[in-house]
C-alpha positions as CSV (number, residue, x, y, z in Angstrom):
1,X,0.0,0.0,0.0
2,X,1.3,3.5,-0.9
3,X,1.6,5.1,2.4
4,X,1.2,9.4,2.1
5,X,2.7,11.4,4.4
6,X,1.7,15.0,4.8
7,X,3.9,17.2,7.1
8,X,2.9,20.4,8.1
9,X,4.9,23.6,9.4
10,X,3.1,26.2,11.1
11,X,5.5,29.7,10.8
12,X,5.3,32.8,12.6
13,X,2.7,35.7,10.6
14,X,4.6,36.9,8.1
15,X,3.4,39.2,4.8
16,X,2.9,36.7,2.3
17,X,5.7,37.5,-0.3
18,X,8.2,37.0,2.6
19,X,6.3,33.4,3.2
20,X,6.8,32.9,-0.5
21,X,10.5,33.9,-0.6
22,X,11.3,31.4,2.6
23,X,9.5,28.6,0.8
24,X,11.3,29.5,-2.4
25,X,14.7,29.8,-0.6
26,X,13.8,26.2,1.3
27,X,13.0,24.4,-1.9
28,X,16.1,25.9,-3.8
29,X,18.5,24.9,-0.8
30,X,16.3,21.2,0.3
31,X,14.8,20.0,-3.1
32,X,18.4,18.1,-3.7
33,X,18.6,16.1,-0.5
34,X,15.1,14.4,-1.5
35,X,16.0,13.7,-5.3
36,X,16.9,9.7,-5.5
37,X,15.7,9.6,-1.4
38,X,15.0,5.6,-0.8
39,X,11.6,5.2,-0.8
40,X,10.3,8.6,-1.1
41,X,8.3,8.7,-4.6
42,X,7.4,12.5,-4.1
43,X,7.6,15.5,-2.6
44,X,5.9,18.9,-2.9
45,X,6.5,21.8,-1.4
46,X,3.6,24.0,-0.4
47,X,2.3,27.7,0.6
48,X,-1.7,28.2,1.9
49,X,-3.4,30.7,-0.1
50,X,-3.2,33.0,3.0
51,X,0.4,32.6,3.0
52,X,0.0,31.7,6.6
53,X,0.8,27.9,6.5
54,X,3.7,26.3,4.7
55,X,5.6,22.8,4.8
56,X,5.9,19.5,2.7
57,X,3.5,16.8,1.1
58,X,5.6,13.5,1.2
59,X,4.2,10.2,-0.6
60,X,6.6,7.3,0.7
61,X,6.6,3.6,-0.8
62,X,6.1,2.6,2.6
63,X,5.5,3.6,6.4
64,X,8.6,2.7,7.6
65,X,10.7,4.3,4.7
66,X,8.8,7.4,5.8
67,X,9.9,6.5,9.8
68,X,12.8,5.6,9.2
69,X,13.9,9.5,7.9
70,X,12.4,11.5,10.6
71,X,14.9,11.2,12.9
72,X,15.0,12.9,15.9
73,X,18.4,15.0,14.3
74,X,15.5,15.9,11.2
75,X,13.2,16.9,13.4
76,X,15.9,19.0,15.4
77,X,17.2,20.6,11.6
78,X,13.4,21.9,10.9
79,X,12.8,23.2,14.1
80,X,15.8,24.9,13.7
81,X,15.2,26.0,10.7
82,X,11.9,26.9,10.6
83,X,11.2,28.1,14.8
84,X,9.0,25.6,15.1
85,X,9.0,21.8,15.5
86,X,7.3,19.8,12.4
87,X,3.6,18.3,12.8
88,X,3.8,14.9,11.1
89,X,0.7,13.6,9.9
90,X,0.1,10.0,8.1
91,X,-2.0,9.4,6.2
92,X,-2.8,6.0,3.7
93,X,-3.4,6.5,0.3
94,X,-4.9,3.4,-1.6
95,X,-5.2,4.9,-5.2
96,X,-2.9,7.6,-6.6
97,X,-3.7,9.0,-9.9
98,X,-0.5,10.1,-11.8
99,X,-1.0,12.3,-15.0
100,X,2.6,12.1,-15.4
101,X,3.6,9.0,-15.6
102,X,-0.6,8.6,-17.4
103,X,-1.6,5.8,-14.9
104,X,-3.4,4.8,-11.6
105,X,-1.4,3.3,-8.6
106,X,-3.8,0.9,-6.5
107,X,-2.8,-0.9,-3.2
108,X,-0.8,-3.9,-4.0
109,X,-0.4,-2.2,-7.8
């Protein structure tokens, strides 16, 4: 079963292009640690449209993949990083649709 993990960063109130340049700064300077990550099949980086909100959207091939990379030193990193410790929330997700790749991923597919 594809296991999704969303994790969620709540920031201090900030204008919203200053939000939008953090997020832009943390994707330019993070994106390459995730590229060829075992088990993680994709990340997204994302901004509410309030520009109040901002962290990750994580799908992982598995639970423990997902487990198994936030450490307790990762979790120390963000909250260093970002003021605030990291909210990790899992959740399962038993069909993914994929424009990209022009296919549907189903549990044990």
């Amino acid at each position: 079963m594809q296991d999704a993990q969303i994790e969620r960063r709540k920031m201090v109130t900030l204008p919203r292009e200053e939000f939008e340049a953090i997020l832009e700064r943390a994707a330019e300077r993070g994106a390459q640690t995730y590229v060829n990550l075992p088990g993680l099949l994709r990340k997204n980086y994302w901004l509410s449209e309030d520009g109040m909100r901002a962290g990750g959207i994580y799908v992982w091939e598995s639970k423990a993949r997902a487990e198994a990379f936030y450490t307790a030193e990762w979790k120390q990193v963000v909250t260093r990083q970002y003021g605030v410790a990291p909210e990790i929330v899992y959740l399962l997700s038993p069909v993914m649709v994929d424009n990209t790749a022009g296919r549907i991923v189903t549990d044990g597919a």
